[in-house]
Structure formats: structure tokens, C-alpha cells
N, C-alpha and C positions, 0 to 999 in steps of 0.2 A: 504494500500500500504506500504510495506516494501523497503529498500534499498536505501533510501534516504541518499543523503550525505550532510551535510555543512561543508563548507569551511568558515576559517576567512580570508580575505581581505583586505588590507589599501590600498584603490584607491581614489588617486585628497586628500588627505589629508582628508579622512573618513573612520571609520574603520564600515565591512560593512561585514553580515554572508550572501553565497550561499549555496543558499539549487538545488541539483541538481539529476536527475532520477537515474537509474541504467546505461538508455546507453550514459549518458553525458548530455543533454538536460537541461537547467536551468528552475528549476519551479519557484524561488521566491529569495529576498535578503531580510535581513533585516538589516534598516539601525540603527545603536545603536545609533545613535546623533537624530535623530529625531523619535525613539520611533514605526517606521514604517514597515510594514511587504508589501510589492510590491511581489503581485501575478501577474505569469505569466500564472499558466495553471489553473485556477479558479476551476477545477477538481479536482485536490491535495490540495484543502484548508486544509481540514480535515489532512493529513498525514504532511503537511510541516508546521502546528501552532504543531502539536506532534512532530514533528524532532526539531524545535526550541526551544521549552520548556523548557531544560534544561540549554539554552542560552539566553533568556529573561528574563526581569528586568522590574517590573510595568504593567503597562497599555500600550497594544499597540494596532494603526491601522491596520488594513487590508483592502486591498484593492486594484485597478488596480496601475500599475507606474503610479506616475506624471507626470504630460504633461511637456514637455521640456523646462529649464529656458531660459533667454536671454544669457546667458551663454553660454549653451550647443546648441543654434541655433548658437550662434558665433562661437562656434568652428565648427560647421556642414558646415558652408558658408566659412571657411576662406581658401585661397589659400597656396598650398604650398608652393609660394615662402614668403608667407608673415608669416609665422609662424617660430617664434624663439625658438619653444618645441626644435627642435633637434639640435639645436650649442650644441656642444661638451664645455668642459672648455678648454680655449686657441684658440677657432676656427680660429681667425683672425691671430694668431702667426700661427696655423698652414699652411694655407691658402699663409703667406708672405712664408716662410720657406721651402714650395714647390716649387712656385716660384722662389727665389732665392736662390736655393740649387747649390752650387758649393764642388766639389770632391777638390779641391784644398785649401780648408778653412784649413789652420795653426790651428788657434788660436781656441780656443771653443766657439762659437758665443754665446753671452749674452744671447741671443730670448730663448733657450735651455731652458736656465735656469730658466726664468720666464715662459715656460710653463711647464716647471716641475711642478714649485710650483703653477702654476693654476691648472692644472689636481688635485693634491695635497687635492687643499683646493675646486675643483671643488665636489669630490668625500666625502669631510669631509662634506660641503650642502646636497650632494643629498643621502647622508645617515640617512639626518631629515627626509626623506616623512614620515614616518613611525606615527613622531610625531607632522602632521598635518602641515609639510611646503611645499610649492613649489618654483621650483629654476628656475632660468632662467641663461645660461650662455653667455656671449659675444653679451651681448644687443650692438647691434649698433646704434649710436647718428649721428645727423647731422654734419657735417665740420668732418667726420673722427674720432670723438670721438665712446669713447665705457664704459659699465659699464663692469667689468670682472664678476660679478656675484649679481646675486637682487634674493630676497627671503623673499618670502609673507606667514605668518604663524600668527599663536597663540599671537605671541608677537608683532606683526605690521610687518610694509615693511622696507626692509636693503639694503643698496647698498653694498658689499665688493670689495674692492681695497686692492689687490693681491703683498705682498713685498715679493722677493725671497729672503733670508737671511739663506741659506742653511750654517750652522757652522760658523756663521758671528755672531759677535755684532752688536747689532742694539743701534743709538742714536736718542731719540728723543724730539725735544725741538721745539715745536708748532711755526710756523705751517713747522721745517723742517724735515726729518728725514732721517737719514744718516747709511747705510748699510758698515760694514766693512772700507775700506779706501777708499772706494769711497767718493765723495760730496755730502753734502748734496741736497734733494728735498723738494722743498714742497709740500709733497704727503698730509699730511692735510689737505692742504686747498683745493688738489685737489678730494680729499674722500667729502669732504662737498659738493663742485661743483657734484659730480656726483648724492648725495641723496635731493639736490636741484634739478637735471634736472630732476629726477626719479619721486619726489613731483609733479611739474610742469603736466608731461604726464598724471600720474595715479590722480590726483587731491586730494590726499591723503599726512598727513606724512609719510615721509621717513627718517628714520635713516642710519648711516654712519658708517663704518666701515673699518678699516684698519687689515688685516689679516698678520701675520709672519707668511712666511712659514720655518719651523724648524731654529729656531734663537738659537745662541750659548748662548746668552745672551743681556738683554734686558734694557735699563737706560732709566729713562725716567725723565725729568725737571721737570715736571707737569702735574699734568691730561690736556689732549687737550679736550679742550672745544667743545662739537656738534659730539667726535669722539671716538667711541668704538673703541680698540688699542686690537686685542685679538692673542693669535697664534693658529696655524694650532689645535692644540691639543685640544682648548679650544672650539672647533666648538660646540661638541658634548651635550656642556651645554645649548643651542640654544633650545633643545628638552625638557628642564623644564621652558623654558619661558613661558608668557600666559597673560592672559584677555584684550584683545586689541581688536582681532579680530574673529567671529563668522567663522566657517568653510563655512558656504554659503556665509560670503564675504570672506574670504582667495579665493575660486572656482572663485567668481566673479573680481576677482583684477586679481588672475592669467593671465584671458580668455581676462582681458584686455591688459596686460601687452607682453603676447606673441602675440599682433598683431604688428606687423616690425610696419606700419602705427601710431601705439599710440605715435613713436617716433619721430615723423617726426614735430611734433611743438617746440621740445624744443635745 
């Protein structure tokens, strides 16, 4: 059989070859993390281990898909309202913002501005899939909290908390930090509170993060203790992180993480 095609693929943080027919039909994947060749049409064995060949490395299985993880039943049974895959970054700012949308607004509403820079640094996340992370945006907490963005990957689980400091100096002197002439907050301690509650759900650690979105310029007292302090720009170094986590638990934290329900204890 001729006309075989593969495709390379990085799906759920795996990077994974489809081999598929002439009129589209998938005969087989093979997955490069686990050494694995999953036939679909057992008839093409012979042409789709030849179509691979020149993309295989060592010793590999063949043989039917694996039977479905706890994982992938969880995602199979979960309800739509209960699944967090599709918050947008900012979903909650957007969600007020329509709501309270007035044609008469003078002044340029703050909200704007901070979902600028979550869309921002939402899109600087979900530009890691590639390097084996998954993101989750606008986790909703109990009492009206919210995480603005958690990200399960290679290098363990992050909460970020989202400063808009669009050509603003940023100060910060643990646990406050002070955007342009504004007052200071204490968003530090509130980045900790958030990879504590994240801890707490997923039963796992969770590190913390404070993201600038495009900051003029940056002072900082002292290293914060418990708080990665990174800017918008710096996301992309995320993707040379590593040895923490196994891609089948990165898949397995995800499936836990995007159930609304996983949130609902802490």
C-alpha cells in the first residue's frame, strides 16, 4: 500500500506521529514518549511500520490503542457546564464588562486594562502546549475568588497572578507591590494564597507566580520569598523547564484540574 501520510502532532502535551490513508481515514499514531505504534486498521500493519520508519527511534510496540485511562473516562463523563477547558483568559472581567457596559463611561474603566494584560499573558501560556504544558484560565474559587491562570507541565503546577503595568514602573517590596502611582497591594501574599488553594484541590505542589504585563521598569527590595516575579516576555522560558512531572501525570493533573467540582473544597 502506497500513499500513506504522517503527520506530526503535539496533542494534551505529547508529541505524537499520524499515519493516515489516501482518503483521510487514520490507520495508526505513534506515540514518541512511550515508544508505541497504536494500530487502527491491523490490515496496514505492514505499510504504516514502513511509512514510520524513517521517524522511529529504538525498539517499538505495536499493537491495538490502549484501553482508556481514568483520565480520559473523566473527560468522557464530564458535563459541560462543569468543565473549565474553555474560559477564555479574563473570562470573569469579560462576563462583568458585558454586564455592566455603559455608552456613557468618561473615564477608561480599569477592568480594560487588566484584561488586556490577561489575554496578554493568557496567550504567552497557551503558546507552551507545544512544550508539554497545559493551561487552564479563570479557575473559579469559592467566596468569588478566582486563579487568573494554573499551568500543569514539565516543570510542576503554577498558579499566575496577572499585574497590568502596561509602561508603568513596577515596585516591589514583599509582600507589596505597587504599579505606577497607584498604592501599593499585597498581591504577594495574594499569589501565595492562590498556589496554596491550587495545592489544597489538586493534592499536589503548586508554585506561584506573579506575571508583569509589559512593565516600563521593574525594582525590586528583595527576592519574595514562595514567588516567581516574571514578565509577560519571560513566559516563553516556561518551555525549557523540566523533570518534575511525567506527561501521563501532567494529562492526569490537567483532567483533574479542569473539573469546576475539584474547586469546590478549597
Amino acid at each position: 500500500m502506497s500513499g500513506l501520510r504522517v503527520t506530526p502532532v503535539h496533542r494534551h502535551g505529547r508529541a505524537r506521529l499520524y499515519v493516515s490513508l489516501p482518503d483521510g481515514r487514520s490507520a495508526a499514531w505513534y506515540d514518541r514518549d512511550s515508544g508505541r505504534v497504536s494500530l487502527l486498521l491491523e490490515e496496514c500493519r505492514d505499510a504504516v511500520l514502513a511509512a514510520l520508519a524513517p521517524f522511529v527511534v529504538g525498539e517499538v510496540t505495536v499493537g491495538p490503542p490502549p484501553p482508556p485511562t481514568s483520565a480520559d473516562l473523566a473527560r468522557l463523563s464530564l458535563h459541560p457546564d462543569d468543565d473549565l477547558a474553555p474560559n477564555r483568559p479574563g473570562e470573569a472581567l469579560l462576563a462583568e464588562l458585558e454586564r455592566h457596559a455603559s455608552p456613557r463611561r468618561l473615564r477608561e474603566d480599569p477592568r480594560r486594562a487588566l484584561l488586556a494584560a490577561q489575554e496578554r499573558v493568557g496567550a504567552g501560556l497557551d503558546a507552551l502546549e507545544g512544550a508539554g504544558w497545559r493551561v487552564l484560565h479563570s479557575v473559579p474559587l469559592p467566596g468569588e475568588g478566582l486563579l487568573d491562570h494554573l499551568a500543569i507541565g514539565p516543570a510542576g503546577i503554577m498558579t499566575f497572578r496577572t499585574v497590568a503595568a502596561h509602561r508603568r514602573r513596577v515596585r516591589i517590596a514583599d509582600p507589596l507591590v505597587g504599579v505606577g502611582r497607584s498604592a501599593p497591594s499585597p498581591l504577594l501574599r495574594w499569589a501565595r494564597r492562590d498556589a496554596e488553594r491550587a495545592s489544597l484541590a489538586l493534592a499536589a505542589p503548586v508554585r506561584a507566580a506573579l506575571v508583569l504585563s509589559e512593565p516600563s521598569r521593574v525594582d525590586v527590595a528583595a527576592p519574595p520569598g514562595g514567588v516567581r516575579v516574571l514578565r509577560d516576555v519571560d513566559l516563553p522560558e516556561l518551555g525549557r523547564w523540566g523533570g518534575v512531572l511525567k506527561p501521563a501525570d501532567v494529562e492526569g493533573l490537567y483532567w483533574t484540574a479542569r473539573d469546576r467540582r475539584t474547586w469546590l473544597r478549597v
